[in-house]
C-alpha positions in Angstrom: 0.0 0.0 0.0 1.4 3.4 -1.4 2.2 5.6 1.7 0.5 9.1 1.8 2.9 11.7 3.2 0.2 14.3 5.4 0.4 17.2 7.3 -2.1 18.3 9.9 -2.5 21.7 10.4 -4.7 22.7 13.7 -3.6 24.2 17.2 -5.7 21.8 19.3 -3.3 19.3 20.6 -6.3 16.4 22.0 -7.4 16.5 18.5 -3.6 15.8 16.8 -3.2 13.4 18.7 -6.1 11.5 18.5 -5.8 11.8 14.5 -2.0 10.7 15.5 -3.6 7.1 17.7 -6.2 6.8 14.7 -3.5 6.4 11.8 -0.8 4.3 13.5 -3.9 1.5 13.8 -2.9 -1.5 12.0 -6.9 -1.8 10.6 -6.2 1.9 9.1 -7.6 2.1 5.4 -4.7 4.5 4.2 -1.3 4.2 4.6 -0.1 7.3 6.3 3.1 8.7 7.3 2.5 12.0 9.4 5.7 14.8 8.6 4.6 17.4 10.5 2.1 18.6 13.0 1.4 22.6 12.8 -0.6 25.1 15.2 -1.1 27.5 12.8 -0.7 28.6 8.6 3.0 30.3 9.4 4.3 26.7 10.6 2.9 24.9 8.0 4.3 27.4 5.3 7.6 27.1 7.5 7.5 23.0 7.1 10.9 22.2 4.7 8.5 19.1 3.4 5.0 21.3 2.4 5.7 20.8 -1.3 7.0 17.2 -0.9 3.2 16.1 1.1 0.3 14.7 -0.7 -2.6 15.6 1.5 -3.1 18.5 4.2 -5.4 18.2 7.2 -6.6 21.8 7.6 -9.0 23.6 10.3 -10.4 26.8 9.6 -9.6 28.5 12.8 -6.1 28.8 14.2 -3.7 31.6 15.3 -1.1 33.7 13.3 -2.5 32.4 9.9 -6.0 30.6 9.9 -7.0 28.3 7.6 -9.3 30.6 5.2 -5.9 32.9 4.6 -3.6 29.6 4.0 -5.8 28.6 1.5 -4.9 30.8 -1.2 -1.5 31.6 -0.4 -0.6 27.7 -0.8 -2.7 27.7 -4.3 -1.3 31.1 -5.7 1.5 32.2 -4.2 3.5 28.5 -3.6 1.6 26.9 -6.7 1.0 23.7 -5.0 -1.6 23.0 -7.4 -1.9 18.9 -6.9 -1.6 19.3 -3.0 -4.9 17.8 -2.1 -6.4 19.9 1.1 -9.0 18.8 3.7 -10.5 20.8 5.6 -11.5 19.1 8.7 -13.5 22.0 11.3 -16.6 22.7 13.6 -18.1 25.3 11.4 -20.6 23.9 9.0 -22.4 27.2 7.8 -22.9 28.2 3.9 -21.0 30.9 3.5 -17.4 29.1 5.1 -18.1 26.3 3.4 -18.1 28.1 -0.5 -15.0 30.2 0.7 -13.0 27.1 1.6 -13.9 25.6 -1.3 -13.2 29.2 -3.6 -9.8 29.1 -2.2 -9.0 25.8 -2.9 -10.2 23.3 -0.6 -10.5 19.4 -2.4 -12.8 18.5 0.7 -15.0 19.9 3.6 -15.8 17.3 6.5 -17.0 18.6 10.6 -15.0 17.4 13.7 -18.1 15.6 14.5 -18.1 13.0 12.2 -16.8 9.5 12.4 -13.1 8.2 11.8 -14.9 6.1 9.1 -16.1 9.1 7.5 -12.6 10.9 7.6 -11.0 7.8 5.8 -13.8 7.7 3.1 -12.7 11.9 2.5 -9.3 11.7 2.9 -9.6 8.5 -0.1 -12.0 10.8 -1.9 -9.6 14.1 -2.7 -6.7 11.7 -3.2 -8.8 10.5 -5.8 -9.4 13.9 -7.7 -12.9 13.8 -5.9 -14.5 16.8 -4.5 -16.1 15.8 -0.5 -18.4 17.4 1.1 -19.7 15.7 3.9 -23.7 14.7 4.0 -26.1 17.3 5.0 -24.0 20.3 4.6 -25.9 23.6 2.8 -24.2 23.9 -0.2 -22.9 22.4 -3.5 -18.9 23.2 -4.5 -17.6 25.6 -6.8 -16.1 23.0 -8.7 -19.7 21.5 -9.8 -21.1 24.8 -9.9 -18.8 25.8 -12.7 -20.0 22.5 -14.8 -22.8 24.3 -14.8 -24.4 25.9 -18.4 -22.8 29.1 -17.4 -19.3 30.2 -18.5 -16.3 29.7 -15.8 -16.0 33.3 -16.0 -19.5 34.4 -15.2 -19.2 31.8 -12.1 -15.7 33.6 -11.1 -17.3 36.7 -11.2 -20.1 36.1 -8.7 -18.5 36.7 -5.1 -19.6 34.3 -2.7 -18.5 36.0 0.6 -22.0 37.8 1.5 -20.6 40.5 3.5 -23.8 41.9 4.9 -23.1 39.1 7.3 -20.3 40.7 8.1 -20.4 44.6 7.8 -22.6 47.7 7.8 -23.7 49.0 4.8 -21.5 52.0 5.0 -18.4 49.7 6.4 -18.9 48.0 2.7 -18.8 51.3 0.8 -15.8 52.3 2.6 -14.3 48.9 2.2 -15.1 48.9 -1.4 -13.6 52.6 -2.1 -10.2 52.1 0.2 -9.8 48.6 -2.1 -10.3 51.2 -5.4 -7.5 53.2 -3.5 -9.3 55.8 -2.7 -8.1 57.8 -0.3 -9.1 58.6 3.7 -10.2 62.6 2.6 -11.9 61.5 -0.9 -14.1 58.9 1.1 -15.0 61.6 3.7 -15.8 63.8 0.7 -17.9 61.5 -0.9 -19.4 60.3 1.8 -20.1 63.7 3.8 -18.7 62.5 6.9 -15.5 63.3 8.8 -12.1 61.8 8.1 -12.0 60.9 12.1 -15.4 58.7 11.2 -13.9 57.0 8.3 -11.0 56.0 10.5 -12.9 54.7 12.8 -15.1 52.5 10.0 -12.0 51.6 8.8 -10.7 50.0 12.4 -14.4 48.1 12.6 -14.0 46.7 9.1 -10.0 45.4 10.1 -11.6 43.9 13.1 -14.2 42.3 11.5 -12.6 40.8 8.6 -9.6 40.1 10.7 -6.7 41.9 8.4 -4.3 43.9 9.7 -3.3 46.8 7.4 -4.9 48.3 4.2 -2.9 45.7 2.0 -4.7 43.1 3.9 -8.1 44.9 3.2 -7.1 45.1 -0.9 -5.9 41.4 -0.8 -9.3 40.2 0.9 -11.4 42.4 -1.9 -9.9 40.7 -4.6 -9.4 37.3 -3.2 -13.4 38.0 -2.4 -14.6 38.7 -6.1 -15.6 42.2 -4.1 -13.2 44.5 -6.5 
């Protein structure tokens, strides 16, 4: 049996080790040989063997660099375009589901389902298969764009609904400062102080959890929003 090099990538120890017991069982399905275990994205772009691995274990929420942000750094920036990703986390709403899967998840599975059910995943994206597991909300990208209409059409439609998110007026502002627009031309626009649009802009960091404006541009265009 072929050996699958993985990576897991979440900070909760009890649960790395547990997936740790549940591979070295002698009745485990897949081969695996574990090469690193990482608390958050930095480490696991730090690990010397990320482009040597064939599958990553990845949770959604971690510190430094969560899961959602590692996504598309590991697809765009490192290229690592046949590095199958499962993402294995508590959170089974819509709208986290289509952005993992947007920014290059193979698979989407919750913490709460069965070691039999991981297996049956982790065999699934190793096998070019897209797995999402039962009952979830929504259907991936990756059959939507199979779909009668053109890939580009489908690339165009942002699926991070950011009225969940921000106030209509933190959306304008988010959408101008991505456009470059500066801090006085907003307040201009807008007819509000430059002290106001400060303090939108602090909210809208916060809530989107970026640090700087870069990280605000990055997220619009990652986010189909520019």
């Amino acid at each position: 049996m072929k050996k699958i090099k993985i990576i897991i990538a979440d900070d909760h120890k009890l649960f790395t080790e547990g997936l740790k017991l549940l591979f070295q069982r002698k009745s485990s399905p897949i081969n695996v040989e574990i090469v690193g275990i990482c608390n958050n994205g930095e480490e696991v772009l730090e690990h010397p063997e990320i482009r040597d691995i064939d599958l990553l274990l990845l949770d959604l929420k971690m510190p430094e660099l969560d899961g959602f942000n590692l996504l598309p750094i590991l697809r765009k920036q490192f290229k690592l375009k046949t590095l199958k990703i499962l993402v294995i986390t508590q959170y089974d709403e819509d709208k986290f589901i289509r952005l993992a899967f947007k920014n290059g998840a193979d698979g989407y599975m919750l913490k709460s389902e069965s070691s039999r059910q991981l297996f049956k995943a982790m065999q699934a994206v190793l096998n070019n298969e897209v797995y999402l597991s039962k009952g979830l909300r929504t259907s991936p990208p990756k059959q939507l764009a199979s779909s009668s209409e053109s890939s580009d059409k489908v690339k165009k439609i942002s699926i991070y609904d950011l009225n969940n998110y921000l106030t209509k007026r933190e959306i304008q502002i988010l959408e101008m400062v991505s456009k470059g627009v500066s801090n006085r031309e907003i307040a201009k626009i807008l007819y509000i102080s430059q002290d106001t649009v400060m303090v939108h802009r602090r909210n809208i960091l916060k809530k989107l959890r970026v640090k700087n404006t870069a990280g605000l541009i990055k997220f619009a265009v990652e986010h189909n929003i520019v």
